[in-house]
Backbone atoms as SQL, in Angstrom:
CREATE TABLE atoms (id INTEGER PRIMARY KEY, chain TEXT, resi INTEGER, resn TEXT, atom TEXT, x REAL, y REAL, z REAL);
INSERT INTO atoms VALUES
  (1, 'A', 1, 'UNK', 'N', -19.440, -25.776, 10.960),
  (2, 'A', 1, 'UNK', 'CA', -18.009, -25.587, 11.043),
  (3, 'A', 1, 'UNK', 'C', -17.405, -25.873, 9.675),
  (4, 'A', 2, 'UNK', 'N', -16.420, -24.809, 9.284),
  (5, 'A', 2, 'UNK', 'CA', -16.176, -25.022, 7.739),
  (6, 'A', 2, 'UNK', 'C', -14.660, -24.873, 8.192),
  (7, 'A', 3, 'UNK', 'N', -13.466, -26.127, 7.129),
  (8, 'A', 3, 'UNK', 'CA', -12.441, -26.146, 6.963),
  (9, 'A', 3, 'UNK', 'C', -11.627, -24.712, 5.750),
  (10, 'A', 4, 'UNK', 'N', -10.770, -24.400, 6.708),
  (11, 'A', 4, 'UNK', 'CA', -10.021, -23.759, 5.416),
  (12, 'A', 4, 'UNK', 'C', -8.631, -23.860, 5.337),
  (13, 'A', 5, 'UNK', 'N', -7.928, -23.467, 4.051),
  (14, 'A', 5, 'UNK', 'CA', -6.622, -24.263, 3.922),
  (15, 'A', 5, 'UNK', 'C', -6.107, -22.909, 3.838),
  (16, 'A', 6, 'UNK', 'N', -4.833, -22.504, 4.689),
  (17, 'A', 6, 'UNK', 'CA', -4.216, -21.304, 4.876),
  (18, 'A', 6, 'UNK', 'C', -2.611, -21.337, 4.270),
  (19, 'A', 7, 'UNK', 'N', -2.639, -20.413, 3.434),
  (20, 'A', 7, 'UNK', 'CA', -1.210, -20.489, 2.754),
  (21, 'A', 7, 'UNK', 'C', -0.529, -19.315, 2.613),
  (22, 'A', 8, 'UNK', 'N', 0.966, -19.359, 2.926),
  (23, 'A', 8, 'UNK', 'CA', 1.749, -18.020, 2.363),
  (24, 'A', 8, 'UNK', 'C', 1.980, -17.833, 1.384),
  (25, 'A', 9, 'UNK', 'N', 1.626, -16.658, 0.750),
  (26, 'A', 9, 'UNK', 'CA', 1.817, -16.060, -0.624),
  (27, 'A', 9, 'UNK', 'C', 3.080, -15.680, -0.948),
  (28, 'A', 10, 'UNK', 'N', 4.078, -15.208, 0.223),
  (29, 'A', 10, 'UNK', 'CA', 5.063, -14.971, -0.207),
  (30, 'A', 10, 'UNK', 'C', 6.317, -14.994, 0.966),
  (31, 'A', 11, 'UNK', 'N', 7.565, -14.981, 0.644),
  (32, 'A', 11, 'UNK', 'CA', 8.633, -15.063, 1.317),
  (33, 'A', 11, 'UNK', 'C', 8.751, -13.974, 2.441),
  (34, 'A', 12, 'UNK', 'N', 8.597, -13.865, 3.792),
  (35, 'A', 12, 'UNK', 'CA', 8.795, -12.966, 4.965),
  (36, 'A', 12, 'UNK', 'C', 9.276, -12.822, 5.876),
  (37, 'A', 13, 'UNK', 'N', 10.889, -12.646, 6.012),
  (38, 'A', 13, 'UNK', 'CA', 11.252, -12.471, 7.213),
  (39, 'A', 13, 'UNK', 'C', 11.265, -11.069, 8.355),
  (40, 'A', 14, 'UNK', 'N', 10.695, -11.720, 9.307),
  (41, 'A', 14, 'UNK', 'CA', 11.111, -10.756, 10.221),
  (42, 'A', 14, 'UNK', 'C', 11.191, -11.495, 11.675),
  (43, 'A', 15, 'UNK', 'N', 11.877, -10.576, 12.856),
  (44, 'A', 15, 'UNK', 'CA', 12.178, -10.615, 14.014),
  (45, 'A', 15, 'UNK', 'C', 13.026, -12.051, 14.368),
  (46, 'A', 16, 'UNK', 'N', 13.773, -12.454, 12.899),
  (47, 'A', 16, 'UNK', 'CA', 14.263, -13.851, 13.310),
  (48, 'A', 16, 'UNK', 'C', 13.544, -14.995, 12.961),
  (49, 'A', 17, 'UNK', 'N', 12.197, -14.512, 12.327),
  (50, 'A', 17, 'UNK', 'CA', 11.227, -15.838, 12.125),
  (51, 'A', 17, 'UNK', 'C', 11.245, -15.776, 10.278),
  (52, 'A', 18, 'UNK', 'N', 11.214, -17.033, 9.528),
  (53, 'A', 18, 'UNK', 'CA', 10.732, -16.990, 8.223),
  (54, 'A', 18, 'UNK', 'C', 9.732, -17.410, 7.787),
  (55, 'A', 19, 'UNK', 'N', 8.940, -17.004, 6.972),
  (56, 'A', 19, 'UNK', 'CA', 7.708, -17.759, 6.566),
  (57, 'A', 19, 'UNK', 'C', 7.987, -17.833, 4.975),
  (58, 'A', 20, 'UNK', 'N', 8.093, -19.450, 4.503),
  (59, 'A', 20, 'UNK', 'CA', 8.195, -19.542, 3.331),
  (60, 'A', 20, 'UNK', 'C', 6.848, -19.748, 2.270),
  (61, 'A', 21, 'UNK', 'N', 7.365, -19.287, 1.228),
  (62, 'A', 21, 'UNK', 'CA', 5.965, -19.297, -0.078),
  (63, 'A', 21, 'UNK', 'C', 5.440, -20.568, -0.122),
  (64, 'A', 22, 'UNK', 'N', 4.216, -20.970, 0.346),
  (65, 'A', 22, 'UNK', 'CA', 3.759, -22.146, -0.095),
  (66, 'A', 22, 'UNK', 'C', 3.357, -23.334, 1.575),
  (67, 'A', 23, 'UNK', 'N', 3.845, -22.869, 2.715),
  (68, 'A', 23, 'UNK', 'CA', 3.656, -23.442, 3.930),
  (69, 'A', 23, 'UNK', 'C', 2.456, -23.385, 3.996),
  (70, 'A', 24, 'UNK', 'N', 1.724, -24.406, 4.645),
  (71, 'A', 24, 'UNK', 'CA', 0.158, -24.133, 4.987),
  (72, 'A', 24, 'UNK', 'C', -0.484, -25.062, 5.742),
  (73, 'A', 25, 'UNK', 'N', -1.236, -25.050, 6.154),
  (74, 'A', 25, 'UNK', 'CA', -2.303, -25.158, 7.707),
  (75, 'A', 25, 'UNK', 'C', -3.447, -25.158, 7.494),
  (76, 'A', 26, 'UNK', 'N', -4.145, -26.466, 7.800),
  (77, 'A', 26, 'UNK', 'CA', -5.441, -26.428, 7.838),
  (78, 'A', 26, 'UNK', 'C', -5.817, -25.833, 9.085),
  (79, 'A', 27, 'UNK', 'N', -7.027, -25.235, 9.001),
  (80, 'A', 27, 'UNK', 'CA', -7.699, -24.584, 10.364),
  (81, 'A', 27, 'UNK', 'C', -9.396, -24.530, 9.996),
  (82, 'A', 28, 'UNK', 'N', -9.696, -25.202, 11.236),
  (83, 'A', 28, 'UNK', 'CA', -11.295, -25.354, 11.207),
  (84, 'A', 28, 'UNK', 'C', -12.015, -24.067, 11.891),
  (85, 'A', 29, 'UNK', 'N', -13.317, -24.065, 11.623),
  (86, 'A', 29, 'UNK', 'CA', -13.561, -22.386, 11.671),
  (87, 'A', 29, 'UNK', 'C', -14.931, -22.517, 11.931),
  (88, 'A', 30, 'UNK', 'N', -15.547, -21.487, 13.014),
  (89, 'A', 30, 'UNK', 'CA', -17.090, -21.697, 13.332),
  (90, 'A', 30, 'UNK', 'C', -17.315, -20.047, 12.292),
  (91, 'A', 31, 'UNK', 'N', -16.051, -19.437, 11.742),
  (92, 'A', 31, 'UNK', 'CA', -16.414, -18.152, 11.556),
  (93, 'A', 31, 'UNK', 'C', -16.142, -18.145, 9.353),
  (94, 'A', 32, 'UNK', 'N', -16.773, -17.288, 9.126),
  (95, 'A', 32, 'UNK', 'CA', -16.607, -16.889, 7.715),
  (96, 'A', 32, 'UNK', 'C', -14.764, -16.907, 7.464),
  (97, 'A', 33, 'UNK', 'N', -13.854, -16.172, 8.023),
  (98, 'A', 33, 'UNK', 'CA', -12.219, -16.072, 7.629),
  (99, 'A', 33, 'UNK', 'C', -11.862, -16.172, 8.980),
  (100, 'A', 34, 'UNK', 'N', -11.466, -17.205, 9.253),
  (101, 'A', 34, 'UNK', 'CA', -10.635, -17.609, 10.782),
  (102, 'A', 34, 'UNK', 'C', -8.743, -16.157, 11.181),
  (103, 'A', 35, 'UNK', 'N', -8.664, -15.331, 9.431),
  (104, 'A', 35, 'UNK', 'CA', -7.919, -14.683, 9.606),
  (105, 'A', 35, 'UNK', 'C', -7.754, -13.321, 10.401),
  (106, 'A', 36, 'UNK', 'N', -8.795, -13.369, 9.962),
  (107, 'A', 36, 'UNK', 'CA', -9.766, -11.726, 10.501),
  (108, 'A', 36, 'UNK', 'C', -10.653, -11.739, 11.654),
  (109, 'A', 37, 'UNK', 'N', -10.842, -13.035, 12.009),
  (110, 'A', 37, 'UNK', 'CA', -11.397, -12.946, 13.035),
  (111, 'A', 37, 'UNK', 'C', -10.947, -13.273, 14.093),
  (112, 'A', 38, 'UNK', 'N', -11.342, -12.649, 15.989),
  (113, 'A', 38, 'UNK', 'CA', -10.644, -13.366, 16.907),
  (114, 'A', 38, 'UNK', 'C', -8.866, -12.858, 16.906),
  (115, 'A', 39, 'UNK', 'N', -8.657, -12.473, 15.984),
  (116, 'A', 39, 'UNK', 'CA', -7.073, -11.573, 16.104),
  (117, 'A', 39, 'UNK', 'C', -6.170, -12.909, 15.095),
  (118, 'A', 40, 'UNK', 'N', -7.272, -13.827, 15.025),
  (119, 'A', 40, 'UNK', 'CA', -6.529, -14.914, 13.927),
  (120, 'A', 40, 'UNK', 'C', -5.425, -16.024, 14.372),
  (121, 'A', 41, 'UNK', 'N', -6.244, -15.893, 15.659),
  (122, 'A', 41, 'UNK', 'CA', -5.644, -16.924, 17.137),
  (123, 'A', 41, 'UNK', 'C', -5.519, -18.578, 16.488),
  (124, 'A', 42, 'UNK', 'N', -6.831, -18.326, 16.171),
  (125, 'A', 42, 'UNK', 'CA', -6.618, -20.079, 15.665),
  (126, 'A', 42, 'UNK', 'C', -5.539, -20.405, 14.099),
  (127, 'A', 43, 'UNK', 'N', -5.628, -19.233, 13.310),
  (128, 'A', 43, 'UNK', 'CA', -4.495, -19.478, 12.507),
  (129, 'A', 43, 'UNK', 'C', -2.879, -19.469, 13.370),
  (130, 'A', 44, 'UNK', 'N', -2.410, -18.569, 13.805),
  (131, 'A', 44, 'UNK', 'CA', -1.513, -18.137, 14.698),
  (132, 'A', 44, 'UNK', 'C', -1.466, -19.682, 15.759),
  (133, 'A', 45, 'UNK', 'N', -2.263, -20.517, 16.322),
  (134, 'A', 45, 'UNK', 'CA', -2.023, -21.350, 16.777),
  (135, 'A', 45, 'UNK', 'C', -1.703, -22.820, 16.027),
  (136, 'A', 46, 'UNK', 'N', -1.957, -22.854, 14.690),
  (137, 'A', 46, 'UNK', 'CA', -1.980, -24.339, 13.674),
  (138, 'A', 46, 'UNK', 'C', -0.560, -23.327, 13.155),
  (139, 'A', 47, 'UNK', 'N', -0.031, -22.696, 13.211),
  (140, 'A', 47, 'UNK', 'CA', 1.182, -22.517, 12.415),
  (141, 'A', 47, 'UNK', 'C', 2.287, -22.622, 13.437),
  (142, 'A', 48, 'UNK', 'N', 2.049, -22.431, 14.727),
  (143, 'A', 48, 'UNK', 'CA', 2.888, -23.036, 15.855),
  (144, 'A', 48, 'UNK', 'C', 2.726, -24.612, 16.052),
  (145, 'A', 49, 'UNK', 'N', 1.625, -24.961, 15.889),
  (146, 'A', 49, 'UNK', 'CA', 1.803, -26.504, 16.028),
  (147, 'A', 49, 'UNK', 'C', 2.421, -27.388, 14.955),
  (148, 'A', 50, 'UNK', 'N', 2.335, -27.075, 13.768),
  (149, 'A', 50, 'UNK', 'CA', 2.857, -27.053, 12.390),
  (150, 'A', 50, 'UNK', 'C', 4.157, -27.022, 12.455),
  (151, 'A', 51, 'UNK', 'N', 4.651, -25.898, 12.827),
  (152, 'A', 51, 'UNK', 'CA', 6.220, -25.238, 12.112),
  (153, 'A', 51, 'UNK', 'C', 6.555, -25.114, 13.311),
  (154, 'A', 52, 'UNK', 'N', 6.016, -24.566, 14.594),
  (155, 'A', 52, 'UNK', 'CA', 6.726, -23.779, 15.882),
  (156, 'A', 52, 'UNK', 'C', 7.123, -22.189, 14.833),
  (157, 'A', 53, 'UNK', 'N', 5.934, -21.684, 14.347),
  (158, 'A', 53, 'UNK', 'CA', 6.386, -20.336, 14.211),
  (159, 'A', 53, 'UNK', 'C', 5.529, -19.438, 14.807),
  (160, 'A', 54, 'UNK', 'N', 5.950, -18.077, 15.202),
  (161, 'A', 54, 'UNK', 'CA', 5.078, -17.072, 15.831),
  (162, 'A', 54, 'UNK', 'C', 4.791, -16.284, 15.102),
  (163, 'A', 55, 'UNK', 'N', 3.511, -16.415, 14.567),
  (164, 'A', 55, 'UNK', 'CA', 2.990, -15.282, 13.148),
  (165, 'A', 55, 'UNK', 'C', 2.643, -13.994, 14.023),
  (166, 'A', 56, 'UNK', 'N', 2.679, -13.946, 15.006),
  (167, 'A', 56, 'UNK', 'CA', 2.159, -12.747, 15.700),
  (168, 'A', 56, 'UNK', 'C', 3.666, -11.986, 15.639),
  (169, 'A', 57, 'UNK', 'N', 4.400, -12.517, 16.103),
  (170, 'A', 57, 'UNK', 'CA', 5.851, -12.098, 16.667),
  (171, 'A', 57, 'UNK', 'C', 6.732, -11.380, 14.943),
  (172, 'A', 58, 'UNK', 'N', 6.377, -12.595, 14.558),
  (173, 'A', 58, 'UNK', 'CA', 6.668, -12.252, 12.502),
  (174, 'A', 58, 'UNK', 'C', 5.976, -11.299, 11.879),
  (175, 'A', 59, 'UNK', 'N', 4.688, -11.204, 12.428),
  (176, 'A', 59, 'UNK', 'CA', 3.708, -9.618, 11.591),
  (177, 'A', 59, 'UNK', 'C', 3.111, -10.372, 10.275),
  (178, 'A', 60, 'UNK', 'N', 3.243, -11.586, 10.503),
  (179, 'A', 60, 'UNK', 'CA', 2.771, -12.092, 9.052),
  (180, 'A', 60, 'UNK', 'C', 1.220, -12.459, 9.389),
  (181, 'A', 61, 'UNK', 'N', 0.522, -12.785, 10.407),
  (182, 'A', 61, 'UNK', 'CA', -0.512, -13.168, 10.610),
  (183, 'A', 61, 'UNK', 'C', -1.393, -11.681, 9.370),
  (184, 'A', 62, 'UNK', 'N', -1.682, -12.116, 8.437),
  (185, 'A', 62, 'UNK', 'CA', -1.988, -10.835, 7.764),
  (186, 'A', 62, 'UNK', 'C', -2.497, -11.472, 6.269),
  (187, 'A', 63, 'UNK', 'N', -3.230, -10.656, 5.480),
  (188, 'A', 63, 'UNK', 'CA', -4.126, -11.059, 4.289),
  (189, 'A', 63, 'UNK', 'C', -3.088, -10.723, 3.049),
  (190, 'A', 64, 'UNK', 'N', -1.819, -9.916, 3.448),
  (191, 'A', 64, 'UNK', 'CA', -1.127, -9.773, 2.642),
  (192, 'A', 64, 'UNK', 'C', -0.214, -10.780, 2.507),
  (193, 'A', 65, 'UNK', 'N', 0.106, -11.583, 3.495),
  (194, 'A', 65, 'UNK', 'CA', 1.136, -12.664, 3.384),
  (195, 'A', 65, 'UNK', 'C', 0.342, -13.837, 3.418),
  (196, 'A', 66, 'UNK', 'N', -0.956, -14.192, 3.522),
  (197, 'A', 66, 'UNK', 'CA', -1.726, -15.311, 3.952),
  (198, 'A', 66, 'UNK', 'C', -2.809, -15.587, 2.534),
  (199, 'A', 67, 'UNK', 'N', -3.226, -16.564, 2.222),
  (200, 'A', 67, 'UNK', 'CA', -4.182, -17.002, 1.383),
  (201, 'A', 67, 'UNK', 'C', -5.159, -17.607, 2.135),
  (202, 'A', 68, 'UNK', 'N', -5.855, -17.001, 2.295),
  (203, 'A', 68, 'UNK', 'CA', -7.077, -18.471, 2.764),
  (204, 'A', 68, 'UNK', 'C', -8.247, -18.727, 1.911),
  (205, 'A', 69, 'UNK', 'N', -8.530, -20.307, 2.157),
  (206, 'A', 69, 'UNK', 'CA', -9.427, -20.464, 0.976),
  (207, 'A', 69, 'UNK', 'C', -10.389, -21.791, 1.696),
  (208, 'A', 70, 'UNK', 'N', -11.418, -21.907, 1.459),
  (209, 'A', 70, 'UNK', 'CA', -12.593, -22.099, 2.345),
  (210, 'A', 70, 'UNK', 'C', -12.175, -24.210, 1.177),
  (211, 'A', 71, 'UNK', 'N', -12.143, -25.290, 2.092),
  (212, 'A', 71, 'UNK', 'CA', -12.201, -26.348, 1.713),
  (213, 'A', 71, 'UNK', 'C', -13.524, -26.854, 1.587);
C-alpha cells in the first residue's frame, strides 16, 4: 500500500463548488494512481472528508486539475 499526496493545480469553479490552487489530501492506495483508478472514489472521498467538496459533482476529479504524487 503506497501513500500519495493529491493536489490542485489550479483554480475551478463549477456547479457551485470551488476548488482552490494548492488544497490537498492524502490518500492511501493498493493501486499505481488512486486517480484513474476505481472512478477515483477514494480521492473523491478524502476531499469530502477534508473540505466537504464533491469532485464528482465539480468535474474536477481529473489529471487536469489534480497533481498526484506518490509519498
Amino acid at each position: 500500500m503506497a501513500l500519495f499526496l493529491i493536489t490542485v493545480k489550479q483554480n475551478h469553479i463549477a456547479n457551485g463548488i470551488r476548488l482552490e490552487k494548492g488544497m490537498s489530501v492524502e490518500v492511501s492506495s493498493n493501486y499505481s494512481n488512486p486517480l484513474t483508478t476505481n472512478g477515483g472514489h477514494e480521492v473523491q472521498d478524502a476531499f469530502m472528508r477534508k473540505y466537504g467538496l464533491d469532485l464528482k459533482k465539480n468535474g474536477g476529479n481529473s489529471s487536469v486539475y489534480l497533481d498526484v504524487k506518490k509519498v
